[in-house]
C-alpha positions as CSV (number, residue, x, y, z in Angstrom):
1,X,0.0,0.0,0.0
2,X,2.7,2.7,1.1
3,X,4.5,1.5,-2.2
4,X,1.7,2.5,-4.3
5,X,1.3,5.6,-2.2
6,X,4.6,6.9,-2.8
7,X,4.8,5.9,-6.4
8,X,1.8,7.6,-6.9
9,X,2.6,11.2,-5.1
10,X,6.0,10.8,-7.3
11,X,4.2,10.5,-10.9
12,X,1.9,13.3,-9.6
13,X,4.6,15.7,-8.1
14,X,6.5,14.8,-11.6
15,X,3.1,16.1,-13.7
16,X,2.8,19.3,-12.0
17,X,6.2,20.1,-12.6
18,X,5.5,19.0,-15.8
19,X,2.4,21.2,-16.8
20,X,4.3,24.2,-14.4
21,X,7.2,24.4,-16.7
22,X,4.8,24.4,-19.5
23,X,2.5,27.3,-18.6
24,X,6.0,29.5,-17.0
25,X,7.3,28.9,-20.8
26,X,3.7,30.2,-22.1
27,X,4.5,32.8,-20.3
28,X,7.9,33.9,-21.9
29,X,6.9,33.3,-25.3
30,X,4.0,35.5,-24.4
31,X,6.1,38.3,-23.0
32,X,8.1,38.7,-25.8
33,X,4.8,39.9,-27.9
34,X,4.0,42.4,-25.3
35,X,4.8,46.1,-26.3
36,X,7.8,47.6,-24.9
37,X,7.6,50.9,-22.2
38,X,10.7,53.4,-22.9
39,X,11.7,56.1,-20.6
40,X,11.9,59.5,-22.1
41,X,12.0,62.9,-20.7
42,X,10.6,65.8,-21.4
43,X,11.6,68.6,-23.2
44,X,12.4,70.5,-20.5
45,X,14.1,68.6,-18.1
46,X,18.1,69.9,-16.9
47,X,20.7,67.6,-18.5
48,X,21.3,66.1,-15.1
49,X,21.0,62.1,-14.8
50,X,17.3,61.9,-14.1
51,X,17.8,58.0,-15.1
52,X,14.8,55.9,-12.9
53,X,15.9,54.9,-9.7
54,X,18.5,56.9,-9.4
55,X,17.9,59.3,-6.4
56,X,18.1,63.2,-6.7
57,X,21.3,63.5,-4.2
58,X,23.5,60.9,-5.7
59,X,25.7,63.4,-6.6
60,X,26.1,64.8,-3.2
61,X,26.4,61.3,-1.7
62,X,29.8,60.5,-3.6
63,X,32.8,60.8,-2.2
64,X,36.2,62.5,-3.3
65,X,38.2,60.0,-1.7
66,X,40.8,58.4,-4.4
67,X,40.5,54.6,-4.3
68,X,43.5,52.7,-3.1
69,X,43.7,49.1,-3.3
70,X,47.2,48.7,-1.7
71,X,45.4,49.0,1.5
């Protein structure tokens, strides 16, 4: 009984792996139809990196200090 069991959750466990891979590939191939969102910026924004994520006092927060790897 515990033989079947077991050989039974395994063939199962294997199927939804199976059909999971299957519908995580749908997925991709689907993605790769969807229309693509570009960052622009407007006309009248200062030439200063305004890239995303990038926060507006990076510049402040670097420091001055050359880099040494001998140390």
């Amino acid at each position: 009984m515990w033989l079947t069991l077991i050989a039974t959750a395994t063939a199962a466990a294997i199927c939804l792996s199976v059909i999971n891979l299957a519908f995580q590939i749908n997925k991709v191939r689907d993605a790769r139809h969807l229309p693509v969102v570009e960052f622009t910026l407007p006309h009248n924004v200062p030439l200063r990196d305004q890239s995303p994520g990038t926060p507006i006092n990076a510049q402040k927060n670097q420091r001055s200090v050359p880099f040494d790897p001998g140390t």
